[in-house]
C-alpha positions in Angstrom: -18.6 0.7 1.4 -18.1 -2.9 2.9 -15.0 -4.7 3.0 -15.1 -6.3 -0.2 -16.2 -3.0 -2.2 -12.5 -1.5 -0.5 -10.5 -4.0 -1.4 -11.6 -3.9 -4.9 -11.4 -0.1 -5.1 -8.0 0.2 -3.5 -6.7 -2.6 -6.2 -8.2 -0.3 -9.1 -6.8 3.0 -8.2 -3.0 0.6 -7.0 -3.2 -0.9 -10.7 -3.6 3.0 -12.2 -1.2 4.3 -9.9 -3.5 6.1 -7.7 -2.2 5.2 -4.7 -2.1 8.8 -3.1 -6.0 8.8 -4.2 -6.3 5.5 -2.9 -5.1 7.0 0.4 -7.6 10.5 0.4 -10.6 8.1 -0.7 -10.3 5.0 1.4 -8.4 5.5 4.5 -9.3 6.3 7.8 -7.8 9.2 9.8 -5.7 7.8 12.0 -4.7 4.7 9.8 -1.7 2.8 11.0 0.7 1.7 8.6 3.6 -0.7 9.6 6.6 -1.4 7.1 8.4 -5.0 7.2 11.2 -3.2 7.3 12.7 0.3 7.2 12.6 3.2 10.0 10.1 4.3 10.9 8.6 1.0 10.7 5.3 2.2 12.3 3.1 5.2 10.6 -0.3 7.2 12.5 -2.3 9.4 10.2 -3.3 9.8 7.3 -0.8 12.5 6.5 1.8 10.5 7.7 1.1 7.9 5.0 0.2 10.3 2.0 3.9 11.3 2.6 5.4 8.1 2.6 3.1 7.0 0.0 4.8 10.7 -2.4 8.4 10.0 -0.9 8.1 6.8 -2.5 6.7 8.0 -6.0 9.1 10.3 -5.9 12.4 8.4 -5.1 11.5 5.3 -7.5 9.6 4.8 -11.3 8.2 1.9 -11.4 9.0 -0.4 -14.3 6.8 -3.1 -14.5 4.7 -5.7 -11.7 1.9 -7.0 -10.9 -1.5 -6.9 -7.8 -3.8 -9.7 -7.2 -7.3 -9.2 -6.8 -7.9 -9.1 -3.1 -8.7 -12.3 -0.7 -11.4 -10.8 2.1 -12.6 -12.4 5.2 -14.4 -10.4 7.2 -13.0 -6.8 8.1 -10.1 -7.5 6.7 -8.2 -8.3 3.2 -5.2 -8.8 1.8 -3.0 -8.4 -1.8 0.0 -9.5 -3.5 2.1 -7.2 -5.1 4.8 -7.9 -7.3 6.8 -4.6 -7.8 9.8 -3.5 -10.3 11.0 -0.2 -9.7 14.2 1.6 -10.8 15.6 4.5 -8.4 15.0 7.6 -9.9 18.8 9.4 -8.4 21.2 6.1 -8.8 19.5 4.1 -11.6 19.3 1.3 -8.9 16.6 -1.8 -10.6 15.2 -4.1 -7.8 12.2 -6.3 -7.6 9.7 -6.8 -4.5 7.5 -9.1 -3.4 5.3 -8.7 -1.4 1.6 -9.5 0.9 0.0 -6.4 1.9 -2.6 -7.3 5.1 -5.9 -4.5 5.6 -8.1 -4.1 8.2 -11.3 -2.0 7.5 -13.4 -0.3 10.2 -16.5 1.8 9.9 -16.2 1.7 6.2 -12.5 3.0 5.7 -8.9 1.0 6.2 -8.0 1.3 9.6 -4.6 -0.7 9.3 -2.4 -1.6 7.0 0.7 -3.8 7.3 3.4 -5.2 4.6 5.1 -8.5 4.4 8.0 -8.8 2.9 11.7 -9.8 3.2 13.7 -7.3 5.1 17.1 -8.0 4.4 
């Protein structure tokens, strides 16, 4: 697959809630995954990130948002997303925002990186 056929199949199985398929279909092995915010801030592996990726499912529901269609130049791409979740242990509600940056190589994502406040 080329850059723009990932981007669009990552934003179809995000928008279904696929993300941990998202993850076994289109990532690379040692994918590096690096959080705005948050400890640890830098993920290697593709395990590593299928765990944060079910910690994540698992702590929050998500109650509503929103993912652009993806903007590509060249190997890489990015996406909005605009995320409300509710905390599945304290009833917590918050809202996200944020831009998630991609970079493919030899047909998988290589790199991933999120933008967003961290305060």
């Amino acid at each position: 697959m080329n850059t723009q056929e990932i981007a669009n199949r990552l934003v179809e199985l995000c928008r279904q809630g696929q993300n941990v398929q998202a993850i076994d279909e289109l990532y690379h092995d040692d994918i590096l995954s690096v959080e705005a915010a948050g400890e640890p801030k830098e993920l290697k592996g593709k395990t590593a990130v299928r765990g944060k990726s079910e910690w994540w499912a698992d702590t929050f529901e998500v109650t509503g948002g929103e993912i652009s269609d993806p903007i590509v130049a060249g190997n890489h791409f990015s996406i909005g997303m605009l995320v409300d979740t509710t905390n599945k242990k304290t009833g917590e509600k918050s809202h996200m925002e944020e831009i998630c940056l991609y970079e493919v190589k030899d047909g998988k994502i290589i790199r991933e990186e999120f933008f967003y406040p961290a305060g």
